[in-house]
C-alpha positions as CSV (number, residue, x, y, z in Angstrom):
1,X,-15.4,13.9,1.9
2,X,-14.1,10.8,2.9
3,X,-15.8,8.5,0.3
4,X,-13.7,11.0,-2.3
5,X,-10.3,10.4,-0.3
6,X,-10.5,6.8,-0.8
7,X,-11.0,7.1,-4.3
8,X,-7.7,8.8,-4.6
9,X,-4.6,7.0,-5.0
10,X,-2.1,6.6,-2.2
11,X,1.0,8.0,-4.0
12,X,-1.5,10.9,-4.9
13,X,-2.7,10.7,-1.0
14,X,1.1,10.9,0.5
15,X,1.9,13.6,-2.3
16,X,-1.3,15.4,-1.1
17,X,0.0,15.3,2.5
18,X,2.9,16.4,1.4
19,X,1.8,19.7,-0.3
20,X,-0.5,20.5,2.7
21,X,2.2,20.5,5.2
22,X,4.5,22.6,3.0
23,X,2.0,25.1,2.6
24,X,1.1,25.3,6.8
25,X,4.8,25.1,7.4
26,X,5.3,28.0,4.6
27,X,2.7,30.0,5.8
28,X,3.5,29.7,9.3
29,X,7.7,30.6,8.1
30,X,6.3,33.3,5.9
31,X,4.4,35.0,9.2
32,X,7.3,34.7,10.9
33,X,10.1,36.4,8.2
34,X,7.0,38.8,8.0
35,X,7.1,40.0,11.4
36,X,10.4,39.8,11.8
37,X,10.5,42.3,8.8
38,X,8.5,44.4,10.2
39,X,10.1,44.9,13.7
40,X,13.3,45.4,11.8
41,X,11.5,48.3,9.8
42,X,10.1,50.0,12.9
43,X,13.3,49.9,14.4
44,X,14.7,51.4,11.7
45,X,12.0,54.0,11.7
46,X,12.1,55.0,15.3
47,X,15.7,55.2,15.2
48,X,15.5,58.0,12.4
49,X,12.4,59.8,13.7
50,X,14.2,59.9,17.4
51,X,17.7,60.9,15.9
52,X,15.6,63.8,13.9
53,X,13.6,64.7,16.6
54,X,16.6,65.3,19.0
55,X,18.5,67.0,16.1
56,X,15.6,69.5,15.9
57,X,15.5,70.1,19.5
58,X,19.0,71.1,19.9
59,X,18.8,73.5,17.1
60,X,15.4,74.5,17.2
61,X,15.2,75.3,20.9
62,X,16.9,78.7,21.5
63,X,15.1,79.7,18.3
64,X,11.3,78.6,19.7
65,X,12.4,80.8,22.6
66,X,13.0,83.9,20.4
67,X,10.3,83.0,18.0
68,X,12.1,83.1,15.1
69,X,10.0,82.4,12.8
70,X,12.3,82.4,9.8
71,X,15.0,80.7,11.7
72,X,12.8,77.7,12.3
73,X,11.6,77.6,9.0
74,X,15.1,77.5,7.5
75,X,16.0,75.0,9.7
76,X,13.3,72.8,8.9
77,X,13.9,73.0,5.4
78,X,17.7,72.4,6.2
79,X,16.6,68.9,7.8
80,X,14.3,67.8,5.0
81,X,16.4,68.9,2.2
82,X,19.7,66.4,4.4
83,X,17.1,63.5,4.6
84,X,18.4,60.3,2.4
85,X,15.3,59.2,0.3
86,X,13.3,62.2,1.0
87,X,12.3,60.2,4.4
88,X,11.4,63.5,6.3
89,X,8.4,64.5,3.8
90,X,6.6,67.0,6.4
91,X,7.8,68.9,9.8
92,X,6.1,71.7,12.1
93,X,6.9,72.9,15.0
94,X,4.6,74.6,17.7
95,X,5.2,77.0,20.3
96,X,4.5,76.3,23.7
97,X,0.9,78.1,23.4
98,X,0.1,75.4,20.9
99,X,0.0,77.3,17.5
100,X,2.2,76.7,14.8
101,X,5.3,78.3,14.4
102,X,6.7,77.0,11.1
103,X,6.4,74.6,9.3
104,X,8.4,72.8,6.1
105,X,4.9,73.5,3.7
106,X,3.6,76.8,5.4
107,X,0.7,76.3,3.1
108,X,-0.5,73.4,4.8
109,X,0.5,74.6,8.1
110,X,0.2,78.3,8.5
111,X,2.2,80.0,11.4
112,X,-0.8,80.8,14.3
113,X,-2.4,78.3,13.3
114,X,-3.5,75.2,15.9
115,X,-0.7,72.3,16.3
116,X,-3.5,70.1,17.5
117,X,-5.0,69.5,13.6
118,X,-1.3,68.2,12.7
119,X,-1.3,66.1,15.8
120,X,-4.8,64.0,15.8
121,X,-3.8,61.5,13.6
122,X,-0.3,61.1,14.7
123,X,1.6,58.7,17.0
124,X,3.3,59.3,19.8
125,X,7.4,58.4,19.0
126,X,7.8,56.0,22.2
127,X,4.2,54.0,21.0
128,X,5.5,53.3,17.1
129,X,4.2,51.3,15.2
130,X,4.6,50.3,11.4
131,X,2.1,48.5,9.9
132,X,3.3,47.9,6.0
133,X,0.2,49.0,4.8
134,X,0.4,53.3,4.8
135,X,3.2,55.4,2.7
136,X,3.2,57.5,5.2
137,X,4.0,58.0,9.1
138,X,2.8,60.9,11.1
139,X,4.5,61.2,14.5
140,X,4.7,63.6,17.3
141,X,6.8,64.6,20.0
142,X,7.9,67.0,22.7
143,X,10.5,69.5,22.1
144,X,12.7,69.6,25.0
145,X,15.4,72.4,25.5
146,X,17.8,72.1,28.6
147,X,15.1,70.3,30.4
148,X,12.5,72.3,29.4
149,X,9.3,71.7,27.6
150,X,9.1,74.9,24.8
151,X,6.8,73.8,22.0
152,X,6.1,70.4,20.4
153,X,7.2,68.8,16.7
154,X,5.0,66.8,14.3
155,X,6.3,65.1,11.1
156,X,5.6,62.9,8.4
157,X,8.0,60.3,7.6
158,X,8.3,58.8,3.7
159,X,8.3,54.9,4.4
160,X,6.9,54.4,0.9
161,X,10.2,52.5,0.1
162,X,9.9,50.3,3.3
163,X,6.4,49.3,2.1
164,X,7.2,47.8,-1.2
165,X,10.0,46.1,0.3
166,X,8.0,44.3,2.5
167,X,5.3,43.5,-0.5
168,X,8.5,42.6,-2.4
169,X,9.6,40.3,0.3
170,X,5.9,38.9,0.6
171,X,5.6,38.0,-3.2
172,X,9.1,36.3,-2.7
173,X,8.0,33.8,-0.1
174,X,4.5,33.6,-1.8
175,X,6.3,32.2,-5.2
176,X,9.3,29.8,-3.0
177,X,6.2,28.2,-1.0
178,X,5.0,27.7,-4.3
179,X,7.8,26.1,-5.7
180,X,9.2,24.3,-3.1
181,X,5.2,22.8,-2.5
182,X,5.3,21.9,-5.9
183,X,8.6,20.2,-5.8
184,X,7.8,18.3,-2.7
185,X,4.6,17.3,-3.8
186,X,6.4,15.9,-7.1
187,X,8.9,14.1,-5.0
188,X,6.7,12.5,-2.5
189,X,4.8,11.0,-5.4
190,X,7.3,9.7,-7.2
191,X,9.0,8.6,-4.3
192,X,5.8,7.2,-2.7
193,X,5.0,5.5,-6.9
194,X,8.5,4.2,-6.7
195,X,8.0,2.5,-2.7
196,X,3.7,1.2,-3.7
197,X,4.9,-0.4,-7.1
198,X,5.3,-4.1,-5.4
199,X,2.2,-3.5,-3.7
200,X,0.3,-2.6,-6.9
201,X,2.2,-5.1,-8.7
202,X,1.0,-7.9,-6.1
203,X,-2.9,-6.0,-6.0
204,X,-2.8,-6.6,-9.8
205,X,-1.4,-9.9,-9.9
206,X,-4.8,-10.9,-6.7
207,X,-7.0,-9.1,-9.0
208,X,-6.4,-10.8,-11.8
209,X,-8.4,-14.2,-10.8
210,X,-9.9,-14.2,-7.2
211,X,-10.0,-18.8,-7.7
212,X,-6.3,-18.8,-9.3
213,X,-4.3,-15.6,-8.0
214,X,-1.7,-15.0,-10.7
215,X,2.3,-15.8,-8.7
216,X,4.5,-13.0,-9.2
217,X,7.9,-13.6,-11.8
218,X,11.3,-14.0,-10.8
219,X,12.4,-11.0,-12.9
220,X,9.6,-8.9,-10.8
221,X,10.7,-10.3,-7.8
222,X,14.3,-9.5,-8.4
223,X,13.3,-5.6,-8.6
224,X,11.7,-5.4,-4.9
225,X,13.5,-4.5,-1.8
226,X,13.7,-6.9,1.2
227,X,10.4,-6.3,2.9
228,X,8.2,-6.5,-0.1
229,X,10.7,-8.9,-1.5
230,X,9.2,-11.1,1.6
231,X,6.1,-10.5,1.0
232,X,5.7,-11.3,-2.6
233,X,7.6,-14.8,-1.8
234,X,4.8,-15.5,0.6
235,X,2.1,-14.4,-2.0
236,X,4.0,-16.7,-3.8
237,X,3.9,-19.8,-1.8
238,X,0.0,-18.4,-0.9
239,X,-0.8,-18.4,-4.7
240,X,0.5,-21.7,-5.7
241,X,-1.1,-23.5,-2.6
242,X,-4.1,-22.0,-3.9
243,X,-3.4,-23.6,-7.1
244,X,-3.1,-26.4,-6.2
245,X,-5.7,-26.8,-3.8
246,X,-8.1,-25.7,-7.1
247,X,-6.3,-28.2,-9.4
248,X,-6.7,-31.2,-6.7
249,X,-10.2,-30.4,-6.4
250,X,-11.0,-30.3,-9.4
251,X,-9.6,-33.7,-10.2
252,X,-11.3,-35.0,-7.2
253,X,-14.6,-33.8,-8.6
254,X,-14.0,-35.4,-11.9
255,X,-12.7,-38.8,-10.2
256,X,-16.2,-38.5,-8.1
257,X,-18.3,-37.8,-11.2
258,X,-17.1,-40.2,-13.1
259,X,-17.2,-42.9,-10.2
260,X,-21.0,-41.9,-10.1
261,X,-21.3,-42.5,-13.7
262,X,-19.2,-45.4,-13.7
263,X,-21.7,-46.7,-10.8
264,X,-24.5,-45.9,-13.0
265,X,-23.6,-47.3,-16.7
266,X,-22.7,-51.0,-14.5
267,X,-26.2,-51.0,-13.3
268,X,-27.6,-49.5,-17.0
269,X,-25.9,-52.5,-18.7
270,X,-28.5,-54.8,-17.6
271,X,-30.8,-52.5,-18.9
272,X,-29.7,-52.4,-22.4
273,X,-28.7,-55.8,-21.8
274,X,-32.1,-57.0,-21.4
275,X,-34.0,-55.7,-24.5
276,X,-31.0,-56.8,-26.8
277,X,-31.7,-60.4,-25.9
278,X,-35.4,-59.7,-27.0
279,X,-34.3,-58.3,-30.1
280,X,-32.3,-60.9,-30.9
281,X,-35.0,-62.9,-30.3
282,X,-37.4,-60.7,-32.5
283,X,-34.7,-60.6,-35.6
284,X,-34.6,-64.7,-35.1
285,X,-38.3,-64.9,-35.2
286,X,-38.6,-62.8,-38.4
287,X,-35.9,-64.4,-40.4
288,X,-37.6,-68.0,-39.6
289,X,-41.6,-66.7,-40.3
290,X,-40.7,-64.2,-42.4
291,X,-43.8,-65.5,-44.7
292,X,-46.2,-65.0,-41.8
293,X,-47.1,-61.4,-41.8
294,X,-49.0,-61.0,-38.8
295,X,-45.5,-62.7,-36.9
296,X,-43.4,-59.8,-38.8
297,X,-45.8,-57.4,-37.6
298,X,-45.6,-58.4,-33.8
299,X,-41.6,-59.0,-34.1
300,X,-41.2,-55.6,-35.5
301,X,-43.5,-53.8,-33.1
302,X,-41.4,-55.4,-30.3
303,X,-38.2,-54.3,-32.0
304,X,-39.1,-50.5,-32.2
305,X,-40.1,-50.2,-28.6
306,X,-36.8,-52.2,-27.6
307,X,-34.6,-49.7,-30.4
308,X,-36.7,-46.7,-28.5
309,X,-36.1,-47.7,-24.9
310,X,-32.0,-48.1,-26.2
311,X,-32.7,-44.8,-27.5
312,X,-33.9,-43.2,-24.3
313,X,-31.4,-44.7,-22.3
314,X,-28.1,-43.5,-24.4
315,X,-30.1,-40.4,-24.6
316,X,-30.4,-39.5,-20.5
317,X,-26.8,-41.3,-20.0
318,X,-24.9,-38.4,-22.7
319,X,-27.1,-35.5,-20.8
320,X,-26.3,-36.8,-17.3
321,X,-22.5,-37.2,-18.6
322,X,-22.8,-33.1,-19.9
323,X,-22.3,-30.9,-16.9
324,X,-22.6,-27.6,-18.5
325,X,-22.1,-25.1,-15.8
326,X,-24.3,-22.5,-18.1
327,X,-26.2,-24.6,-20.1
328,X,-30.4,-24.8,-20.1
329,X,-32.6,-24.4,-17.2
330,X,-34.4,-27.6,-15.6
331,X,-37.4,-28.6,-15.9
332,X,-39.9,-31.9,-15.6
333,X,-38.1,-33.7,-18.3
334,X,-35.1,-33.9,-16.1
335,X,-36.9,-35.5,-13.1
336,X,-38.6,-37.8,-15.7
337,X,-34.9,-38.4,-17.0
338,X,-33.7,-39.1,-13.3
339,X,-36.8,-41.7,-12.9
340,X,-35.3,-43.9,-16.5
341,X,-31.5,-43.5,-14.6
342,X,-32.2,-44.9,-11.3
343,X,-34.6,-47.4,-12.3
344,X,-32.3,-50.2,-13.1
345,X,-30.4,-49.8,-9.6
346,X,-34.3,-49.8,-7.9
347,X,-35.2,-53.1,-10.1
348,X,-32.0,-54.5,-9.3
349,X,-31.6,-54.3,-5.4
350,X,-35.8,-54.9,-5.5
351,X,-36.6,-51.6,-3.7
352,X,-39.7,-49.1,-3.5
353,X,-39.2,-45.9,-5.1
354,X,-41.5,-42.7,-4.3
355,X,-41.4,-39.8,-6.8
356,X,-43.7,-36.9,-5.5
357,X,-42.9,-33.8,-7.9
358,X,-45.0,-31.0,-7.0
359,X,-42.6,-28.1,-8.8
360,X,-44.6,-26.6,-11.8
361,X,-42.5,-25.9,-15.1
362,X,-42.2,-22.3,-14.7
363,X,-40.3,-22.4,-11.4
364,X,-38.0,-25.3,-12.1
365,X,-36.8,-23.0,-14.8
366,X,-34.8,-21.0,-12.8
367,X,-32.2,-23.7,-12.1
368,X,-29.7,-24.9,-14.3
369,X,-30.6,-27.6,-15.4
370,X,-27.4,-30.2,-15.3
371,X,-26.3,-29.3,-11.7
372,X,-29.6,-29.9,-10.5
373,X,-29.6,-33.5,-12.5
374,X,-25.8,-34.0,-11.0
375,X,-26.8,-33.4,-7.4
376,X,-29.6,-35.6,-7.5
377,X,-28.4,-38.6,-9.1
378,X,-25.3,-38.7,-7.1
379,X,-28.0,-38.2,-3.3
380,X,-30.3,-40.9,-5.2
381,X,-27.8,-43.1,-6.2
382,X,-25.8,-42.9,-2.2
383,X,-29.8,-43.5,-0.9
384,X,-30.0,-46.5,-3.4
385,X,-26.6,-47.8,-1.8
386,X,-27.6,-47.3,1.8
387,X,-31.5,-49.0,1.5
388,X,-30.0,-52.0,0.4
389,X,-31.9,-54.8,-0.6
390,X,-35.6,-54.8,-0.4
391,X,-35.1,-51.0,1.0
392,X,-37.5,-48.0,0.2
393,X,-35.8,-44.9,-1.5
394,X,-37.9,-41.5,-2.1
395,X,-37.7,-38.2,-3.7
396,X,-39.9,-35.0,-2.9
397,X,-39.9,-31.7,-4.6
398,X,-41.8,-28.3,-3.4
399,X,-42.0,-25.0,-4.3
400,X,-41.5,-22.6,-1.6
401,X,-41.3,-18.8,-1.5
402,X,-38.1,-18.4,-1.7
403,X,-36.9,-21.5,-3.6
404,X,-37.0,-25.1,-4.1
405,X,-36.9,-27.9,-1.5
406,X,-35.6,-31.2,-2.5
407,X,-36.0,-34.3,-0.2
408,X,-34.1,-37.7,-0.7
409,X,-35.4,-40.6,2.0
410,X,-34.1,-43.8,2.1
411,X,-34.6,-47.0,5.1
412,X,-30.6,-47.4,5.7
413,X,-28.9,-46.9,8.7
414,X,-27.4,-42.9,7.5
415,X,-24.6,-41.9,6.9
416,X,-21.3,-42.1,8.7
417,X,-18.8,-39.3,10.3
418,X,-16.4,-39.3,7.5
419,X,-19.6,-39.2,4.9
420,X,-21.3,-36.6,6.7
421,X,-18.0,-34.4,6.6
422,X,-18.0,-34.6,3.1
423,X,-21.8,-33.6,2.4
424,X,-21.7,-30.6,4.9
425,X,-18.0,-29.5,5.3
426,X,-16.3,-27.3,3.3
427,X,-13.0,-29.3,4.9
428,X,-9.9,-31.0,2.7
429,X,-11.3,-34.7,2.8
430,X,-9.6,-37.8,1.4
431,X,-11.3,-39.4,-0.9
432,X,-14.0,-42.0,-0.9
433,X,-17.3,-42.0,2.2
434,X,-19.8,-41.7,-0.5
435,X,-20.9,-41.4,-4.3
436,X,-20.0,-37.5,-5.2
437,X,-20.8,-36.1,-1.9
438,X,-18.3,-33.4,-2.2
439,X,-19.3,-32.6,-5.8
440,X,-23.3,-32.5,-4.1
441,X,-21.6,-29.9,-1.7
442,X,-19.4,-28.3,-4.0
443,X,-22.6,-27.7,-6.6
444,X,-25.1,-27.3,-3.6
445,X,-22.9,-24.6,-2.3
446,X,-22.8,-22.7,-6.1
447,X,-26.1,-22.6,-6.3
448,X,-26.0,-20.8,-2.8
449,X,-28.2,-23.7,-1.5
450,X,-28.1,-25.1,2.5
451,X,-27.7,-29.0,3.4
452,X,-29.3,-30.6,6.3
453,X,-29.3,-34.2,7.1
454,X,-32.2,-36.1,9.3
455,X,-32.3,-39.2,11.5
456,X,-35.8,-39.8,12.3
457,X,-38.0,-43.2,13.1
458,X,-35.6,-45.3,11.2
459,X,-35.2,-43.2,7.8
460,X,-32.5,-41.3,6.8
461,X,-33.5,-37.9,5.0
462,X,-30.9,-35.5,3.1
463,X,-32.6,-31.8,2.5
464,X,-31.5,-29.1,0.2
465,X,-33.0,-25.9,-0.3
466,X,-31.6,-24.3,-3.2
467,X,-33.2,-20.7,-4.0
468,X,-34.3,-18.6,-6.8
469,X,-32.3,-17.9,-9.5
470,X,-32.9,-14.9,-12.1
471,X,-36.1,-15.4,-13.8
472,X,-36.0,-16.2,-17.3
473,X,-38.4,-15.1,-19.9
474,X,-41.0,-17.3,-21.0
């Protein structure tokens, strides 16, 4: 039941409420005009049958004494015939053997016959009681003559009239609850749509992008009342921080990429550097033998592996420089890609590199390929930095259960506080304290990967785990 409630709109919720306490407080009003009703009836009721019970007693007594048979009778047709409404429908009198004297129908109640069939049924006149529900009331009573008991009087009073009245009264307050429910129910939700708009205006505006929430307009702004009018300028203020916050780390993360790549092209100029002086060389060569052909042959040979190895290197620099968010899935020619980047920086500051990749094909397929290249170049290049000269750098790979493990070693001294901060901490930072670090966190943390970072026996070690994505189809 509850589930289902919170599926229902406030406004509808409040209107809801709204309706439901209407209809208890009409039901509980209704009882009570009800009752009231009916006491009034019975009062009415008693009133009559005691006023024609006494009437009869005064004229009937002297007559009950004689037994008078006809005298009664006329009597009792006398009083019926004076009732307003025909209320007095029935009325027998008995002597003070108990048989019937006369009665207003003598066919129903023969004279001899026993008073006490009239009388089983009725109610005593002191104990009345009306329920709404019968057309009919049978009552009995004593008839008293100067203090004396000489017979007794039953009759059947016509409240027919008083019934529907009541049922008339009934379907009344049945069809004003209904109207008056419906009417509240209409207001409250209007009402209630009217007082939520600013807070559905300000869920639709967070809704809209959970990164960037959408700020809400003057003009809308203009329409809300003091309250929300507060809280909308601080969703406001909340928004555009947020905005901000996005836009300034985005541009840090572009500033740290491209500082990473900007690192990286410095140290690939010598190697492009290198093999054009060797094709220089090689073009010199075969413009001055150009009539030995076995000299052509080895100059030409030397130029296509230098054109190839230019080739290679422009090739891994554009892919490393295309960071495409959904783009392929990895796989060993990235590592092997990774190995051609960092080896000018390794050949340049004379260091050992270890490459241990023990990842098979099918698993390094389910990581995106060019934020898996990103985050290691930027921990490979940092690792590069802090070895220094003569240093040892190294990278392992394993496949575990639940996803890949990635280990980057080098021999320097590890990293500082303000580095450390900006590899593990989700924290604002300034910039600088290492090659991309926040990017390595920022992508790390996308691909819903944990950081740790090791001191141990003079190495420092920075381990990811990053695991499973979706598997692809192969």
């Amino acid at each position: 039941m509850r589930p289902v409630l919170k599926r229902i709109p406030l406004t509808a919720r409040v209107a809801l409420v709204a309706a439901g306490l209407m209809v208890l407080l009409g039901i509980v009003a209704s009882q009570q005009v009800l009752r009231t009703l009916g006491l009034v009836q019975t009062e009415r009721i008693r009133e009559l049958a005691t006023t024609h019970v006494e009437a009869l007693s005064v004229a009937l007594g002297p007559l009950v004494l004689r037994n008078d048979v006809w005298e009664v009778y006329d009597t009792l047709e006398r009083a019926a015939s004076a009732s307003s409404k025909g209320r007095i429908a029935f009325t027998a009198v008995s002597d003070a053997s108990g048989q019937v004297l006369a009665a207003s129908d003598p066919f129903r109640a023969p004279t001899g016959s026993p008073f006490d069939a009239l009388a089983q049924e009725a109610q005593a006149l002191a104990g009345l009681n009306f329920s709404g529900s019968q057309a009919t009331i049978r009552l009995t009573a004593p008839l008293v003559f100067q203090g004396r008991r000489v017979g007794r009087i039953a009759t059947e009073l016509n409240v027919a009239d008083l019934v529907a009245e009541r049922a008339r009264v009934a379907r009344l307050l049945v069809l004003w609850n209904a109207l008056a429910t419906s009417g509240l129910a209409l207001v409250g939700f209007f009402a209630m749509r009217r007082m939520m708009a600013p807070v559905t205006l300000l869920g639709e505006k967070m809704s809209v992008s959970a990164e960037a929430p959408e700020p809400i307009t003057d003009r809308e702004l203009l329409s809300m009342e003091s309250e929300f009018g507060r809280l909308a300028r601080t969703y406001n203020t909340m928004a555009n921080a947020v905005r901000e916050k996005a836009e300034a780390e985005r541009r840090l993360a572009e500033r740290e990429r491209f500082v990473s790549l900007g690192r990286l092209s410095s140290s690939l100029a010598h190697e492009i550097n290198n093999p054009l002086g060797g094709l220089l060389n090689a073009t010199d060569t075969i413009q001055t033998y150009a009539d030995n052909p076995e000299v052509v042959r080895r100059s030409t040979e030397l130029l296509e592996r230098g054109l190839r190895h230019l080739r290679d290197v422009v090739r891994v620099t554009l892919e490393q420089n295309r960071i495409d968010r959904a783009g392929s899935p990895a796989g060993p020619d990235d590592f092997e890609d990774l190995q051609l980047l960092i080896g000018p920086e390794i050949r340049r500051r004379a260091q050992n590199l270890v490459w241990k990749i023990e990842v098979d094909q099918v698993s390094l397929a389910r990581f995106p390929s060019a934020q898996l290249r990103q985050i290691l170049l930027n921990l490979l290049l940092n690792a590069c930095s802090a070895a220094g000269q003569g240093g040892q750098v190294s990278l392992r790979a394993t496949e575990e259960e639940t996803g890949l493990r990635l280990r980057i070693v080098d021999s320097g001294p590890g990293l500082d506080n303000a580095a450390r901060q900006r590899l593990l901490s989700s924290d604002p930072v300034p910039p600088g304290g290492g090659v991309g670090l926040r990017l390595v966190h920022d992508l790390v943390h996308d691909m819903n990967g944990k950081i740790e970072v090791q001191r141990t026996s003079g190495a420092n070690a920075i381990e990811f785990v990053l695991p499973y994505a979706k598997e692809v189809d192969n």
